[in-house]
N, C-alpha and C positions, 0 to 999 in steps of 0.2 A: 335411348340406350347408351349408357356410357361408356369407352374404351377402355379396355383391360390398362390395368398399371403397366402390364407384364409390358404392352406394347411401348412406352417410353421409356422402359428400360432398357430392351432392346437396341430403340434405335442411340441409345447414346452409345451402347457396347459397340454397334456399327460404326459409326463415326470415334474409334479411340483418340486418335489425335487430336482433334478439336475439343473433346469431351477432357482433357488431360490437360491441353492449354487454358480453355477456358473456368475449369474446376482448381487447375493451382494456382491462378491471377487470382480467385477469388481465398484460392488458401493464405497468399499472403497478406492480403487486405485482412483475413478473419486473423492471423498470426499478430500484424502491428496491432489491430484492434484490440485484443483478449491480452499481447503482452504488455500495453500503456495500463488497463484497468488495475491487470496483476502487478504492477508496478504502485502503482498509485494504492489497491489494495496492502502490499506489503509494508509500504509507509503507514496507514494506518494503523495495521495490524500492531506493529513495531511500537509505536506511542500507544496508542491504548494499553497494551501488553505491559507498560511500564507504571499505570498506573494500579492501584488496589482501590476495589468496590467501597470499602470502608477506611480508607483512609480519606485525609482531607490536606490540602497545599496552601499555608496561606503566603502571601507575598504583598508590596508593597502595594497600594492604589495603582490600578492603570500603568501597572510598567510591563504588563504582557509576557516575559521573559523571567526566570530567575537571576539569570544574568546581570540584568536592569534594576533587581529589583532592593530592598533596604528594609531590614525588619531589628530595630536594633531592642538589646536586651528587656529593657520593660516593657517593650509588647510582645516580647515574646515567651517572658514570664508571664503576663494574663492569658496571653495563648491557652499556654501548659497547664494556668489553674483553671478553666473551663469544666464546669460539675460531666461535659457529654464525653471529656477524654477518656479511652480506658485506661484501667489502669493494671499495669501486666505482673508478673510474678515477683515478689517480695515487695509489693507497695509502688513499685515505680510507674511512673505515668508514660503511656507509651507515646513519645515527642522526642522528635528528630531534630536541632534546630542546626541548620546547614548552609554552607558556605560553598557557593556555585562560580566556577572564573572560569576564564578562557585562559588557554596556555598554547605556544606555537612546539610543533614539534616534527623533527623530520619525519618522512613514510619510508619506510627501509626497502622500501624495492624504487623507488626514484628519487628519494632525500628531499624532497622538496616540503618547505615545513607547512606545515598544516595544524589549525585550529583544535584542541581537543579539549573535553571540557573534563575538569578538576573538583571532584565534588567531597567537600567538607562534613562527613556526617557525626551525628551525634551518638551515644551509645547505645541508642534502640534502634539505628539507621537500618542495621540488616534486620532484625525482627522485624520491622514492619514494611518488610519487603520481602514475603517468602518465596519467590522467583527467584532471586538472588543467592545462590550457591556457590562455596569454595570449589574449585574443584583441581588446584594445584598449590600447594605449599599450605602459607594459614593467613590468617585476618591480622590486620594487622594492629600494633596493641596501642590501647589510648593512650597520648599525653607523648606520645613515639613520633620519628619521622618516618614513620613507614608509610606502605602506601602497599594497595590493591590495584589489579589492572582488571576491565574488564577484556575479554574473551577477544573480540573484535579486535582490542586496541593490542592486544599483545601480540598479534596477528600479523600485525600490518606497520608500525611503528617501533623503529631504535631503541634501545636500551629501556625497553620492556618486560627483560626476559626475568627469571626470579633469582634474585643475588644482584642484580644491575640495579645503576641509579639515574635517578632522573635530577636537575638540576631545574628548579621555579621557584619563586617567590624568593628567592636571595637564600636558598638554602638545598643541601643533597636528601633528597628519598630515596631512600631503598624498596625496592620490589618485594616483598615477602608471598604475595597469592595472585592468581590469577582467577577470577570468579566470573560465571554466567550466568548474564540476567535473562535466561529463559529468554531469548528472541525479544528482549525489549532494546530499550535506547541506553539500558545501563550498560550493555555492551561494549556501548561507545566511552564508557568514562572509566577517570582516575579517580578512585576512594581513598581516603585519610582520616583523619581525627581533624574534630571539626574545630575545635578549638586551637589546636595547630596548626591549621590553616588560615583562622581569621588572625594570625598574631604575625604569619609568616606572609600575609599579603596588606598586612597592614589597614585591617578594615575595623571600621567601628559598628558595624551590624550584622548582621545574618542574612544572608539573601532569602530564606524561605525557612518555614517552620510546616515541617510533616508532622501528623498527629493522626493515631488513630482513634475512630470511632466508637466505644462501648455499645450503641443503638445506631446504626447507619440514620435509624427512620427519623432522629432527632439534628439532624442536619440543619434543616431549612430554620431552625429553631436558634442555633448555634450562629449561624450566616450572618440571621437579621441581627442579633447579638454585638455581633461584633463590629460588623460593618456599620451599625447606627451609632456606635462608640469613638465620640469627637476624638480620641486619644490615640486611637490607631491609625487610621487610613489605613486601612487593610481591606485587601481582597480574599474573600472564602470562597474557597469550591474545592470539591473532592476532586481528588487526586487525577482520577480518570479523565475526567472533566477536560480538568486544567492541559492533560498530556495530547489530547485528542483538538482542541484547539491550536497546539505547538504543528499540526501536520496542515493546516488548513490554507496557509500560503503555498505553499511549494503542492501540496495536493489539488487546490484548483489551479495551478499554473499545469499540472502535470495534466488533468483533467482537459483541460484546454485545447494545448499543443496534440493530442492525443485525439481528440473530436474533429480537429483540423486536417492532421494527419489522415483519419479513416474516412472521412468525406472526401479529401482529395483523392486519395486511390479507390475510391471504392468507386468513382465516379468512371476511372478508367475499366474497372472489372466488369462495373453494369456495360458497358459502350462494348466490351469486349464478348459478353454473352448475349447480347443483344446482336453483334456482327455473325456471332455463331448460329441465333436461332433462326434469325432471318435467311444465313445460306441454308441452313435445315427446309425453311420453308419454301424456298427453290427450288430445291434438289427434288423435294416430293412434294412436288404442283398437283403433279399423276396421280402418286395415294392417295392425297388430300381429296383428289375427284372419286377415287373408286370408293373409300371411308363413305363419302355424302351419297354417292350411288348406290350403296350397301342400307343405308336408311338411316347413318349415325347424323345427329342433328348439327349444326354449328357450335352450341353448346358444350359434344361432347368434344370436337376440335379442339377447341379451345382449351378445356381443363387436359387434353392431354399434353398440347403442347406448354403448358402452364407449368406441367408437371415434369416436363421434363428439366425446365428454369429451374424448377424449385430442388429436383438431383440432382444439379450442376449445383445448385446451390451447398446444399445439404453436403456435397463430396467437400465440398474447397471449407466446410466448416471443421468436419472431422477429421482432416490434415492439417488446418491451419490451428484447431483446438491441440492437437496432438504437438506440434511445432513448437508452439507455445508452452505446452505444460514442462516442455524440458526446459525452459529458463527460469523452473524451481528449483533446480540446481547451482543458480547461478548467483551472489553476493555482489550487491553495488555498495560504494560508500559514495557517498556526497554529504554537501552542506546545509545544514537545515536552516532555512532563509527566517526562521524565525531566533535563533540562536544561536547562529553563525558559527555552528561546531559540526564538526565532523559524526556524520551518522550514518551507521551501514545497517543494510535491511535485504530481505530478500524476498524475490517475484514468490507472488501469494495468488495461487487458483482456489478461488469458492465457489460455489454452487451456482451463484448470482452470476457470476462470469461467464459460468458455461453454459446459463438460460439465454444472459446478454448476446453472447457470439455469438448462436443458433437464431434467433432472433434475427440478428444483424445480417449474416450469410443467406438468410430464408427472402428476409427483402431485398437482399441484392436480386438474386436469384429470378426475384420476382419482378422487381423492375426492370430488368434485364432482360425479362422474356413477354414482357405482356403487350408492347407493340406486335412481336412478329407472332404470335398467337392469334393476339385479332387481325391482323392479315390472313391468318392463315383459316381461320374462322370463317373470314367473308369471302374466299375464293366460290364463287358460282361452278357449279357441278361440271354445265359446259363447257366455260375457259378451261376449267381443269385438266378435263379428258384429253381436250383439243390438244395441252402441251406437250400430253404424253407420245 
């Protein structure tokens, strides 16, 4: 005959204080847990976000980075004539070919200069980026020293603002737009005329040639193409692809430090509910003998005090889950270890997360209670009574 629920709920509302200490040691343990994922989630989120399903990035062999990378003019003409490119209204083929730098720049709330990346695009650059929306002043005009800021960067860095200039490449930009790339990485960067850029940084190639797709499904077709072609040394992979790799250093370190992190406190919180259930299992020697007296078997002992680990658990989830979801409010910038520019992104809750915590909170819970459960399991009817 198994013990009503009702009774483990009870006895935690009796004991509030313990049940309060022990449920929010384990809400911070689920709070750092669920905030590293949402962390690590919103870098992904941020680079995928940056890429399009049917677009394609090609860049140098093996240089990992746009930054690193060299695509100069005749490959990037054969790029552009590729029969899979589309080709968008009045004839034009829809190919971006783009010039990516780093450039240091003060942060206006501490001055202190920081990396920010300067991206050269070509006259289909915003088409084939429909995320990418003006949304202060206007775009800026080709074959011009103008310049776009994204969203992020107008935010947080000097002479940003629209009428202001920026001073790189041995020449003045004027700010004319401030545009947001929809929660991607474009946020983080400075747009121009791409051509203006390679003349004004003194480069004899392109760092990367964006291109959109006519048939996504003709890709792999296009890849083996081109990468078997002694002439290039080029790397093909759609756009997604390529962006979603750019998170995978700084995302397993984050991943990491985060698993290390929740194991070490978590290990305090099981030790802490464990202190708890065991005085629990003290306190009522006597019940635990009148329960076996009344005919409830060892079995049902046990899944009650089981269940009450696993409420203690369950509480420290949905205040540590709760804790947590408000640092989706909240915008980091840091450096992305693969590009060594400045990227800001923000804490991302999904679904996965909040099956993960639950999950995570339900085991504590449980390892935390299944020593003093099966003590409390195996007390003999008689010792029992006797203690009472």
């Amino acid at each position: 005959m198994p013990i009503p629920v009702a009774y483990s709920l009870r006895n935690l509302w009796a004991r509030k204080l313990t049940t309060v200490l022990t449920a929010g040691g384990m809400a911070l343990v689920v709070f750092v847990f669920a905030a590293v994922m949402m962390l690590d989630a919103g870098l992904k989120q941020t680079l995928v976000a940056t890429g399009q399903p049917d677009n394609i990035l090609v860049t140098r062999r093996s240089s990992g980075t746009e930054i690193q990378s060299g695509v100069d003019r005749t490959q990037a003409a054969i790029v552009e004539s590729q029969p899979e490119i589309a080709i968008g209204p009045g004839g034009v083929r829809m190919v971006s070919k783009e010039v990516v730098v780093l450039i240091a720049q003060p942060k206006r709330d501490t001055g202190v200069p920081t990396n920010v990346t300067v991206r050269g695009v070509g006259a289909e650059g915003l088409a084939l980026r429909p995320q990418v929306r003006v949304i202060s002043g206007r775009m800026f005009r080709p074959g011009t020293a103008e310049i776009v800021v994204g969203r992020s960067i107008a935010e947080r860095f000097n002479g940003t603002g629209i009428g202001e200039s920026l001073r790189f490449g041995g020449r003045d930009w004027t700010v004319v737009g401030v545009f947001d790339g929809g929660g991607s990485a474009f946020d983080s960067e400075i747009w121009g005329d791409g051509e203006q850029m390679i003349q004004a940084f003194r480069r004899q190639a392109f760092s990367s040639v964006a291109a959109r797709l006519a048939d996504p499904s003709h890709f792999d077709e296009l890849k083996r193409r081109l990468e078997s072609d002694p002439r290039l040394t080029l790397d093909v992979k759609r756009e997604r692809t390529f962006y979603e790799e750019q998170s995978l250093v700084m995302s397993n370190f984050i991943s990491y430090l985060g698993l290390t992190l929740s194991v070490i406190f978590s290990v305090g919180a099981m030790i802490g509910a464990m202190i708890t259930m065991y005085s629990a299992v003290a306190n009522r020697t006597a019940e635990i003998g009148a329960l076996r007296a009344l005919g409830f078997r060892r079995g049902s002992i046990l899944l009650a005090f089981l269940a009450e680990a696993l409420f203690l658990g369950l509480i420290g989830w949905i205040v540590g889950l709760a804790l947590a979801s408000g640092m989706q409010l909240v915008q980091i910038s840091t450096m992305n270890w693969q590009s060594f520019s400045e990227l800001a992104f923000r804490f991302t809750l999904t679904p996965e997360i909040v099956v993960k915590s639950l999950v995570f909170a339900l085991a504590m819970g449980l390892a935390g209670g299944f020593l003093p459960a099966v003590r409390a399991a195996r007390l003999k009817i008689v010792d029992a009574l006797r203690a009472a």
